[in-house]
C-alpha positions as a printed Julia matrix, in Angstrom:
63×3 Matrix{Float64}:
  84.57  104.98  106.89
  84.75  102.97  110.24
  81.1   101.04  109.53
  82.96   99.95  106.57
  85.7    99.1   108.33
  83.62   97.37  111.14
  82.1    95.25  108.44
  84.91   94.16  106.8
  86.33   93.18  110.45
  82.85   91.23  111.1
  83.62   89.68  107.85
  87.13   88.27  109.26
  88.53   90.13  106.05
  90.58   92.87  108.88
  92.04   92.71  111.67
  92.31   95.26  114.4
  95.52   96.18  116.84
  95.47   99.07  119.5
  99.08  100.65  120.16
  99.66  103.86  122.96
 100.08  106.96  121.02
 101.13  110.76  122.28
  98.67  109.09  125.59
  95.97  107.87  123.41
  95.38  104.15  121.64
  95.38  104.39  118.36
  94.03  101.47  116.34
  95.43  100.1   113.24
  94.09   98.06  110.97
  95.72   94.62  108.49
  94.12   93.11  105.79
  93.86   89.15  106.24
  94.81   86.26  104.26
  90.99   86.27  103.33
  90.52   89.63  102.76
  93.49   89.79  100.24
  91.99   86.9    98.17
  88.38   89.13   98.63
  90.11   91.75   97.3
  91.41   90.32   94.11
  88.56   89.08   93.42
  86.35   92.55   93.53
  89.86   93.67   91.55
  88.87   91.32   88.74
  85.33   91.97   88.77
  85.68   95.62   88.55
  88.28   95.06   85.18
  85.51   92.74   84.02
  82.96   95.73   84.48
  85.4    98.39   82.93
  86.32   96.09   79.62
  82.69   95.76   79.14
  81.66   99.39   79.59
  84.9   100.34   77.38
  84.15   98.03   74.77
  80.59   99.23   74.81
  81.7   103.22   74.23
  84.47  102.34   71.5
  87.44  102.18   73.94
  89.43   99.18   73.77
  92.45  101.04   74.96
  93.74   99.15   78.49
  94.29  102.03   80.92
């Protein structure tokens, strides 16, 4: 999970913020401005993919 979430950082789509914890940092992470429009578009794409794959085995229910 955290290589993903180092890439996505890289990719100025996160942002990272350390707090004190119980005597520990813990880091949180927040989506960006960018990485919300990123993520509607992979939303889109993947309802794209799923209409397609549902049309193609007789589904055309929207679930």
């Amino acid at each position: 999970m955290y290589p993903v979430l180092r890439r996505l950082k890289k990719g100025d789509l996160l942002t990272t913020y350390d707090e004190p914890y119980q005597g520990r940092n813990r880091r949180y992470y927040k989506i960006t401005p960018e990485g919300k429009k990123q993520f509607g578009i992979i939303q889109q794409e993947w309802q794209d993919f799923k209409t397609g794959i549902d049309k193609m085995l007789g589904d055309d229910q929207d679930e």
